[in-house]
PAFI-219093 format. One record per atom (N, C-alpha, C): residue number from 0; residue in three letters; chain; x, y, z. Coordinates in steps of 0.2 Angstrom, whole numbers, plus 5000, padded with zeros to 4 digits. Layout:
# residues N
     i    aa   ch      u      v      w
   NUM   Ala    A      X      Y      Z
...
//
This chain:
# residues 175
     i    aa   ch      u      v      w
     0   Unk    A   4853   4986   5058
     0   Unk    A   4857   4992   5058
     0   Unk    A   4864   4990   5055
     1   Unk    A   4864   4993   5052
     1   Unk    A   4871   4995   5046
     1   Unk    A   4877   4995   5051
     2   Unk    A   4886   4995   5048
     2   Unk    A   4890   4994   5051
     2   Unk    A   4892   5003   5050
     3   Unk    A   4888   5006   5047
     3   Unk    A   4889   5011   5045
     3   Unk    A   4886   5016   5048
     4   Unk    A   4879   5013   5051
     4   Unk    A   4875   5017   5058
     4   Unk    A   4880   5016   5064
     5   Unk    A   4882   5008   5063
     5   Unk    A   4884   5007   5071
     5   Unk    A   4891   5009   5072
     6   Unk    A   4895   5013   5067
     6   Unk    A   4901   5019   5066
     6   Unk    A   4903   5021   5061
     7   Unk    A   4897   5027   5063
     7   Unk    A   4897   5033   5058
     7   Unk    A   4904   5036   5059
     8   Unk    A   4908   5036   5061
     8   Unk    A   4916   5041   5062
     8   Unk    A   4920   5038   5057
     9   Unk    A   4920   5031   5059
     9   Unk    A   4923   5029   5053
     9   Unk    A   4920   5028   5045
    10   Unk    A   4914   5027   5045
    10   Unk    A   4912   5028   5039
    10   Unk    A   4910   5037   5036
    11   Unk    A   4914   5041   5040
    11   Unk    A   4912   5046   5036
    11   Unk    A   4915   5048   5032
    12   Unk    A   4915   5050   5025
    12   Unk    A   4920   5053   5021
    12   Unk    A   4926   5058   5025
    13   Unk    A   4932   5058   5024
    13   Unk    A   4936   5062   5027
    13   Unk    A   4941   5065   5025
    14   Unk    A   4945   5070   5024
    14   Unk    A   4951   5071   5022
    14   Unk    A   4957   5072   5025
    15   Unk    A   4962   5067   5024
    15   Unk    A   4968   5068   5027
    15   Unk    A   4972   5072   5023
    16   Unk    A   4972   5079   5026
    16   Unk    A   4978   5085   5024
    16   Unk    A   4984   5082   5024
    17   Unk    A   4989   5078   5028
    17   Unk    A   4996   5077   5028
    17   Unk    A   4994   5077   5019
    18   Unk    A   4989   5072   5018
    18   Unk    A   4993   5066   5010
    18   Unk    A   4990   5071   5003
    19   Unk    A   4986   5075   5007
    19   Unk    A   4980   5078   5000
    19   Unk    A   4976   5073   4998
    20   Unk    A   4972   5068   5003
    20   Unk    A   4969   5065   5001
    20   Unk    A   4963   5064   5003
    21   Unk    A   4958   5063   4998
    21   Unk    A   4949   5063   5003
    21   Unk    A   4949   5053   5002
    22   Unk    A   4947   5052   5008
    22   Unk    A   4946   5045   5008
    22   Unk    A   4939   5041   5012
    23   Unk    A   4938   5036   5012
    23   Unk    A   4933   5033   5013
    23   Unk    A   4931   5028   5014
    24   Unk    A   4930   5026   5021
    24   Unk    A   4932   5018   5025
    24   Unk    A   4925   5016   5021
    25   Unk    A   4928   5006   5019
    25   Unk    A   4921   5001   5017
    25   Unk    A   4926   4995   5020
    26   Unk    A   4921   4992   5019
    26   Unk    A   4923   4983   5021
    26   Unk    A   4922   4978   5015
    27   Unk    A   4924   4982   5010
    27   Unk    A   4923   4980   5002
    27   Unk    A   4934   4979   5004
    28   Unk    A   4935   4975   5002
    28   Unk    A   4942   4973   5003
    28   Unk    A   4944   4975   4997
    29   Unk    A   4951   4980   4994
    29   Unk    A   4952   4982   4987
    29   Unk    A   4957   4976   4986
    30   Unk    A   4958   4979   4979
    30   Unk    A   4963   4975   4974
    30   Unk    A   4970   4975   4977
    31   Unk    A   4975   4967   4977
    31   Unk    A   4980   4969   4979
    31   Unk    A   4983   4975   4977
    32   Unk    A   4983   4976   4969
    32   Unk    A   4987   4981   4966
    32   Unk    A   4986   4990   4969
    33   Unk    A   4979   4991   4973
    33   Unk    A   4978   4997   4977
    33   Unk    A   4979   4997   4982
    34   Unk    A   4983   4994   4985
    34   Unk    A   4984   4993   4994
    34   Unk    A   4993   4995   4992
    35   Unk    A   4990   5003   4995
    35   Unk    A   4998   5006   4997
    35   Unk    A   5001   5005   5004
    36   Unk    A   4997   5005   5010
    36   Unk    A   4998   5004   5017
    36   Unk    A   4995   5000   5020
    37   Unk    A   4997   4995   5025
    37   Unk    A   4994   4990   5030
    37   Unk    A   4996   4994   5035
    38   Unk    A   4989   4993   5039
    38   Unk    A   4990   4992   5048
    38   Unk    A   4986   4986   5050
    39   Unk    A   4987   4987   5056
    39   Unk    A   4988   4979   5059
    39   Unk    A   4983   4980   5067
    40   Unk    A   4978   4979   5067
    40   Unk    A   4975   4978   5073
    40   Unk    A   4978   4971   5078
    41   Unk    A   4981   4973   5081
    41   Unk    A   4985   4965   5084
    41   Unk    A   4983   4964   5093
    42   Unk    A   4982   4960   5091
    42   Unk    A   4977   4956   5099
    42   Unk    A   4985   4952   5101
    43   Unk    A   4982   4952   5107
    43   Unk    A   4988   4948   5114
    43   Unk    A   4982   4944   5117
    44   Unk    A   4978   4938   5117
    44   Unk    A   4974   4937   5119
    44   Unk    A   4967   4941   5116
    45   Unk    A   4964   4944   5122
    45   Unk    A   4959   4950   5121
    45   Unk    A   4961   4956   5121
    46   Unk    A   4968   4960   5123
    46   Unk    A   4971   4964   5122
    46   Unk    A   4974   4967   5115
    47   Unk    A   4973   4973   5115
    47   Unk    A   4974   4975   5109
    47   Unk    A   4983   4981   5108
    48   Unk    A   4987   4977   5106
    48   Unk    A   4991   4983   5105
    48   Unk    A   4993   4988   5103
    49   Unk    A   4997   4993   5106
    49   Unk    A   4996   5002   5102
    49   Unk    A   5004   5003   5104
    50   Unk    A   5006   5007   5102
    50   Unk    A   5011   5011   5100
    50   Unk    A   5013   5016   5101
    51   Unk    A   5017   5020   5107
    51   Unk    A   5017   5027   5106
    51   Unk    A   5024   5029   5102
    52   Unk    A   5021   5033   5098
    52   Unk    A   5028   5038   5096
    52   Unk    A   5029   5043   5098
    53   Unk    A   5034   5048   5095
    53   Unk    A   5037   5050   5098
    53   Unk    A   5033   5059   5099
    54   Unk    A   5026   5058   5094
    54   Unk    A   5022   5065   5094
    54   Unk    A   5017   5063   5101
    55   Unk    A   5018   5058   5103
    55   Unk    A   5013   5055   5110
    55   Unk    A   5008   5052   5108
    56   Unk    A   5009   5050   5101
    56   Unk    A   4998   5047   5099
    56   Unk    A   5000   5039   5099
    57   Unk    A   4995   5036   5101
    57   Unk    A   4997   5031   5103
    57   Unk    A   4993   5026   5092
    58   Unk    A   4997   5023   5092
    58   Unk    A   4996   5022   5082
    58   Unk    A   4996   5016   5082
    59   Unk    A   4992   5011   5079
    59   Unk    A   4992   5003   5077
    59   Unk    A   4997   5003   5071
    60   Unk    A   5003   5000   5074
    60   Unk    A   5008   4996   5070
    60   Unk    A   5007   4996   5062
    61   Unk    A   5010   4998   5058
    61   Unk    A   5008   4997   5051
    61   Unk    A   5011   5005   5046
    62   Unk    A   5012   5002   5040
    62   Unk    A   5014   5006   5036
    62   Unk    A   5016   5007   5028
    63   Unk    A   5018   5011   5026
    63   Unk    A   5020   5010   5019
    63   Unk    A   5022   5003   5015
    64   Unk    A   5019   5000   5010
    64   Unk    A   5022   4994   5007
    64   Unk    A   5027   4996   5002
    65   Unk    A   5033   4993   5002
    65   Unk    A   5038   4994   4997
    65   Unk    A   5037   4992   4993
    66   Unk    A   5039   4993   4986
    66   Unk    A   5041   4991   4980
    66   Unk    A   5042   4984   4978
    67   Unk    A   5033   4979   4976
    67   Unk    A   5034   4973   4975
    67   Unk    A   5035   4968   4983
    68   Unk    A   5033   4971   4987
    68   Unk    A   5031   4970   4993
    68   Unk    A   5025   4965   4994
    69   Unk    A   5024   4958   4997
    69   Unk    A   5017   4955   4999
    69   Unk    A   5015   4957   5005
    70   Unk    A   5008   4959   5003
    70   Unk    A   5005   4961   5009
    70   Unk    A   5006   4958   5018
    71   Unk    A   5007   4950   5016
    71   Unk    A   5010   4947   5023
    71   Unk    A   5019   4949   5024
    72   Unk    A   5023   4952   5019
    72   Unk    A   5028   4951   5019
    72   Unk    A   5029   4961   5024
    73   Unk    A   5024   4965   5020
    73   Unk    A   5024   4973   5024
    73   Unk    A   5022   4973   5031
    74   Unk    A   5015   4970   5032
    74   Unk    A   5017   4966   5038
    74   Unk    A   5021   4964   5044
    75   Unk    A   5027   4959   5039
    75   Unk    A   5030   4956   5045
    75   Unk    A   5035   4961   5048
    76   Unk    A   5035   4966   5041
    76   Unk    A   5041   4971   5042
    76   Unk    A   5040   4976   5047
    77   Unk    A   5034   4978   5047
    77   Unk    A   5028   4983   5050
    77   Unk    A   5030   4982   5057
    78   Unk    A   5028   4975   5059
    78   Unk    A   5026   4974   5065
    78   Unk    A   5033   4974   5071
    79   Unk    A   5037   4972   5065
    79   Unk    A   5045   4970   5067
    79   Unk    A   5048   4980   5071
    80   Unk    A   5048   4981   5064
    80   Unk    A   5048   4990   5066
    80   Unk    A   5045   4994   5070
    81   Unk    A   5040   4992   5072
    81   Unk    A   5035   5000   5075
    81   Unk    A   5031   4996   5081
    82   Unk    A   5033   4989   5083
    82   Unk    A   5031   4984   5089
    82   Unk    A   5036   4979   5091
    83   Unk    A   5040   4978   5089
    83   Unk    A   5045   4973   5091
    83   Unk    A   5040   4968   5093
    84   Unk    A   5036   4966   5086
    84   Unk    A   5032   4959   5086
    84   Unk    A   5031   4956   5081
    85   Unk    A   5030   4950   5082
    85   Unk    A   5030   4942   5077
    85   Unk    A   5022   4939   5077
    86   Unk    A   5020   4938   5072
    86   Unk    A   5013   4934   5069
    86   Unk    A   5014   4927   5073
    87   Unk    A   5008   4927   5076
    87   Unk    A   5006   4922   5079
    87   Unk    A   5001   4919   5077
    88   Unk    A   4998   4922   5073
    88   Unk    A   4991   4919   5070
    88   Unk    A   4991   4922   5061
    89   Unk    A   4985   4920   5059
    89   Unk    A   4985   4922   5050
    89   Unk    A   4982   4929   5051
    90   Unk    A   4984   4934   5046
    90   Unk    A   4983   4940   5045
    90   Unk    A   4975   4939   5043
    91   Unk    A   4970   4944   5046
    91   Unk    A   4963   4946   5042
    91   Unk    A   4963   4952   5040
    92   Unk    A   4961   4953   5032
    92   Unk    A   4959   4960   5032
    92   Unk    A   4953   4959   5033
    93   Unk    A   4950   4965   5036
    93   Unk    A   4944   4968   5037
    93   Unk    A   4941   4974   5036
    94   Unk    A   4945   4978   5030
    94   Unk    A   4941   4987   5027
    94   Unk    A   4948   4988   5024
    95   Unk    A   4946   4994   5024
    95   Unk    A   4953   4998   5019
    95   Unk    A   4947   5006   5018
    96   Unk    A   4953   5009   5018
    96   Unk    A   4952   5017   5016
    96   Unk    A   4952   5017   5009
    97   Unk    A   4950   5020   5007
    97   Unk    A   4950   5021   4998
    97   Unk    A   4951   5028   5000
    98   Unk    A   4956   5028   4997
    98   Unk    A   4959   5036   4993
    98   Unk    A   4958   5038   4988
    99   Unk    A   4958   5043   4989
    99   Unk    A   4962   5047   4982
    99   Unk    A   4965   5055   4982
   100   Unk    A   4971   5056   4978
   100   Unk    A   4975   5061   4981
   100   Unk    A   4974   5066   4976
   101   Unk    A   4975   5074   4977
   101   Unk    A   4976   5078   4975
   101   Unk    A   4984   5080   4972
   102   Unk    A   4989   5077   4974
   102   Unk    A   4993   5078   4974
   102   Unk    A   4995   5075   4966
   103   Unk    A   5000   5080   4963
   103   Unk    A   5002   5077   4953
   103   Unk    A   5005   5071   4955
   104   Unk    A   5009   5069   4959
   104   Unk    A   5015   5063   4959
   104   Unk    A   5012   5059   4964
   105   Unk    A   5013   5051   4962
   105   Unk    A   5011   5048   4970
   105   Unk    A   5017   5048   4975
   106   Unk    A   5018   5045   4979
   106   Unk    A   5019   5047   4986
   106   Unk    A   5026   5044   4983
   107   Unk    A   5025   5035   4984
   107   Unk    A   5032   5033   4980
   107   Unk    A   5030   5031   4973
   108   Unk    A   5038   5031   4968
   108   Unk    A   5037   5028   4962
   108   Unk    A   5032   5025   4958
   109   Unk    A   5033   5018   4963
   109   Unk    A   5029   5011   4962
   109   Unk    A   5022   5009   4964
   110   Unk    A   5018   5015   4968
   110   Unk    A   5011   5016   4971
   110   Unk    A   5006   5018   4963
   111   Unk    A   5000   5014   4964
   111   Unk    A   4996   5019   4959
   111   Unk    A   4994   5026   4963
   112   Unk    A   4994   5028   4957
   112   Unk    A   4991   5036   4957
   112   Unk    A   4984   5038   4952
   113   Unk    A   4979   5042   4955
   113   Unk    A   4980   5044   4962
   113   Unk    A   4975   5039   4966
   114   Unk    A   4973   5034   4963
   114   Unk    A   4968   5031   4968
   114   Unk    A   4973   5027   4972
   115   Unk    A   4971   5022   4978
   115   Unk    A   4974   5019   4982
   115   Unk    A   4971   5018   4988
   116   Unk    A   4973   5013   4994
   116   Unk    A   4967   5011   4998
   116   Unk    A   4972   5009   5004
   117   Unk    A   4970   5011   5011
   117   Unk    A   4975   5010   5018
   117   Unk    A   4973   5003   5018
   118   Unk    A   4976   4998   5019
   118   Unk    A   4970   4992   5020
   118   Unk    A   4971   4990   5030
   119   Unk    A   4966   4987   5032
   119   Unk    A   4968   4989   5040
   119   Unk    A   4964   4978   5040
   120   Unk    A   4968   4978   5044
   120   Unk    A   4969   4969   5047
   120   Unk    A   4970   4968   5052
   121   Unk    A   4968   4963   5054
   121   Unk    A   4968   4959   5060
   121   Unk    A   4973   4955   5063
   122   Unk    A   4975   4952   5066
   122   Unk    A   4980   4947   5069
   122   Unk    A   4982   4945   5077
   123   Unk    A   4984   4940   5077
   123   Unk    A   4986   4936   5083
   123   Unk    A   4994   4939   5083
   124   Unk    A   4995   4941   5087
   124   Unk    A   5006   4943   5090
   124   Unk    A   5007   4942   5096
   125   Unk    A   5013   4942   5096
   125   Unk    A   5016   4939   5102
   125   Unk    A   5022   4946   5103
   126   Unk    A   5024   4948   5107
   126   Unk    A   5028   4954   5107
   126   Unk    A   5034   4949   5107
   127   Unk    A   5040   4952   5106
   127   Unk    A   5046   4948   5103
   127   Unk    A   5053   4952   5105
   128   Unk    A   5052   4958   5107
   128   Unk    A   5056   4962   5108
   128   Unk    A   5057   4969   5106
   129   Unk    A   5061   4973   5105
   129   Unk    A   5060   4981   5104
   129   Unk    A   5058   4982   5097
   130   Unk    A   5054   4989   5095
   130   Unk    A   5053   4990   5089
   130   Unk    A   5059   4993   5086
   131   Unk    A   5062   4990   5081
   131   Unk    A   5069   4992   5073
   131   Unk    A   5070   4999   5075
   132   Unk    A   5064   5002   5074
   132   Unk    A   5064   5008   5073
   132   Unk    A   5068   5013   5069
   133   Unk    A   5068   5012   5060
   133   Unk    A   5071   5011   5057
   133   Unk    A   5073   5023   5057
   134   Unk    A   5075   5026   5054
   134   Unk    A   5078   5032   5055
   134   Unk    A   5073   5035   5050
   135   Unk    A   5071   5030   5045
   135   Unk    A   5064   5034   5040
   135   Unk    A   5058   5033   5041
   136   Unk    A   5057   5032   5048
   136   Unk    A   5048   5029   5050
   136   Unk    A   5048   5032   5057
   137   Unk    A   5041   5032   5059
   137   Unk    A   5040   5033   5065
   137   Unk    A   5044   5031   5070
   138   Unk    A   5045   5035   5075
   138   Unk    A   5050   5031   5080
   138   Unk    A   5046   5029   5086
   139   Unk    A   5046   5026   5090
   139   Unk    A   5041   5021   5093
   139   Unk    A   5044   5023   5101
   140   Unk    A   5042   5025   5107
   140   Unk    A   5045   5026   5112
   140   Unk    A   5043   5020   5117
   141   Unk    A   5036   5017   5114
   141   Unk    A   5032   5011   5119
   141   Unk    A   5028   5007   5116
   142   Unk    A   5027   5001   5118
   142   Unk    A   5025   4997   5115
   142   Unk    A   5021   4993   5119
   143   Unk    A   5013   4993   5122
   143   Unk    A   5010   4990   5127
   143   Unk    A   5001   4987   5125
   144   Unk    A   5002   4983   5129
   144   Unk    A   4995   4976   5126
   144   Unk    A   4990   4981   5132
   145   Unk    A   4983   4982   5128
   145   Unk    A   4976   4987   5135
   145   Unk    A   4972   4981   5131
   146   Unk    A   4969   4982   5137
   146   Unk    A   4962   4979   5139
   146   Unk    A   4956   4982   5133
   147   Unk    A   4951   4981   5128
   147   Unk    A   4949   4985   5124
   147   Unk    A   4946   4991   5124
   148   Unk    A   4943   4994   5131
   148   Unk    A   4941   5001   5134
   148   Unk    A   4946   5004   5132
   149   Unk    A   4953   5001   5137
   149   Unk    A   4958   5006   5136
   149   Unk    A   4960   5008   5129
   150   Unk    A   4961   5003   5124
   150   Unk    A   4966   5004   5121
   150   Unk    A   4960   5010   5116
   151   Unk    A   4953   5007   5117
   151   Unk    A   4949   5012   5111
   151   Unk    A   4951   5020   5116
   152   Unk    A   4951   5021   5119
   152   Unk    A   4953   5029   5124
   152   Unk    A   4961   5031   5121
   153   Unk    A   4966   5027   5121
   153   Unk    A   4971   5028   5118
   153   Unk    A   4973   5029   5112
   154   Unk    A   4968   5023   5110
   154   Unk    A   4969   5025   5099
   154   Unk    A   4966   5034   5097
   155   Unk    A   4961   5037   5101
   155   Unk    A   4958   5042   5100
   155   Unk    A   4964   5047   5097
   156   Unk    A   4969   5047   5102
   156   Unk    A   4975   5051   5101
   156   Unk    A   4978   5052   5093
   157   Unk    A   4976   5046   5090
   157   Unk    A   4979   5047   5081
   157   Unk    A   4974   5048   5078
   158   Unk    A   4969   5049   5081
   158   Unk    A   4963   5050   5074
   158   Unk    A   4954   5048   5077
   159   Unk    A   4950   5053   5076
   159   Unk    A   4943   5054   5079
   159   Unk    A   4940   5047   5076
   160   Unk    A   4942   5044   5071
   160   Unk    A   4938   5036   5069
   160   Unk    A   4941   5031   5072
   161   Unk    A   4947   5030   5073
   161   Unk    A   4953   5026   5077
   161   Unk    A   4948   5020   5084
   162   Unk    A   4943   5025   5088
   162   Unk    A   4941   5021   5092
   162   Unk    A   4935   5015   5088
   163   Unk    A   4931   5018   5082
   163   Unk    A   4927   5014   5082
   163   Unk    A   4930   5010   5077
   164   Unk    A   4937   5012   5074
   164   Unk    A   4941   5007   5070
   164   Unk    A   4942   5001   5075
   165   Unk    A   4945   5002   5081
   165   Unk    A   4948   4997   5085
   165   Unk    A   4942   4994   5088
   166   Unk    A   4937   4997   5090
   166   Unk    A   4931   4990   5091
   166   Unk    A   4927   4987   5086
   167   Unk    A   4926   4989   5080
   167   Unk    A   4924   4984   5074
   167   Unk    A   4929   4980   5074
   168   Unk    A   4935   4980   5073
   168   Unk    A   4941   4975   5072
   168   Unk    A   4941   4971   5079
   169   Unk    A   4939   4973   5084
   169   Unk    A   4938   4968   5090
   169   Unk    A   4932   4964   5089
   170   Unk    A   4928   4968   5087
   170   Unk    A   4919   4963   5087
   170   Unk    A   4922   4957   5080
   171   Unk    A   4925   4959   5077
   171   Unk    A   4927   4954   5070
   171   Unk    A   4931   4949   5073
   172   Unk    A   4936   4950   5075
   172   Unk    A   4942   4946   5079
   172   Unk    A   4939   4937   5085
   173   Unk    A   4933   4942   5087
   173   Unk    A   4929   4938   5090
   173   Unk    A   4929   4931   5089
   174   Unk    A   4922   4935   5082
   174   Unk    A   4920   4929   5076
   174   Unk    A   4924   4923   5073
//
C-alpha cells in the first residue's frame, strides 16, 4: 500500500483560494530555490505541538521564508514566533506542497513565480518561552504539547489533510 492509499487527503490535488493556488502534496523533497514556506511538525517527546491563534484553528508553527533566508535559519525564526520554541534536535523534511499560482505577482519580490512548494519538517523542541508574535504574522494565543490522537483532532481545525499530515510526520519521526 502506497503512502498515497494510506492518505488520500493529503495526497489529493487541492486548491488553496487565500493564495490562487492549486497544489499538490509528494515526499519528493523540492529544490532549495522552491521552498517559499516551512512548517515544523515538532515533537516534545511523543507529543506533538499546535498553536492556536487568534481565528481558533489550532496551526503547526511555521511560515514565510525571507529574502535569502536558510531554511534552518526560517525555522528558527518560525519557531521563535508562533511557539516560543528552540531546536532541540536536527530539522527533517519529509514532503512539500508544490504550488502553483494563478496570481500575475508572486506573493513576495524574491519568491519564484508561479511555481513554489510549502516544505513541511520534522523536529525535536523544547518550549522556551512565549511566542514574539511579531504584528505582521499570526498572533498565537496558546501554545500546548497533545498526546498524537489529540493533537491529529486539533490540527483538523486548519485544514481537512492536517490530520493525516500530522500522523505520517509522526510514523516518520519514529523511524
Amino acid at each position: 500500500m502506497t503512502l498515497a492509499d494510506r492518505y488520500p487527503l493529503l495526497h489529493t490535488p487541492a486548491r488553496w483560494e487565500w493564495g490562487g493556488l492549486d497544489v499538490q502534496f509528494s515526499t519528493d523533497l523540492p529544490p532549495d530555490d522552491l521552498v517559499t514556506n516551512i512548517h515544523v511538525v515538532c515533537f516534545i517527546g511523543d507529543d506533538i505541538v499546535l498553536c492556536r491563534d487568534d481565528r481558533d484553528h489550532w496551526i503547526l508553527p511555521g511560515g514565510t521564508r525571507e529574502a535569502g533566508e536558510s531554511i534552518e535559519s526560517c525555522v528558527i525564526r518560525e519557531l521563535a514566533e508562533e511557539a516560543g520554541a528552540e531546536l532541540s534536535g536536527p530539522i527533517h523534511p519529509f514532503g512539500a506542497h508544490y504550488a502553483t499560482t494563478d496570481r500575475p505577482t508572486p506573493y513576495r519580490p524574491w519568491q519564484p513565480h508561479p511555481h513554489k512548494a510549502w516544505l513541511w519538517c520534522t523536529a525535536d523542541v523544547i518550549l522556551t518561552g512565549q511566542p514574539t508574535n511579531p504584528a505582521d504574522a499570526e498572533q498565537i494565543l496558546e501554545v500546548r504539547s497533545f498526546p498524537l490522537v489529540e493533537a491529529v483532532r486539533y490540527a483538523g481545525s486548519d485544514g481537512s489533510y492536517h490530520p493525516e499530515l500530522i500522523t505520517l510526520a509522526a510514523e516518520l519521526h519514529r523511524r
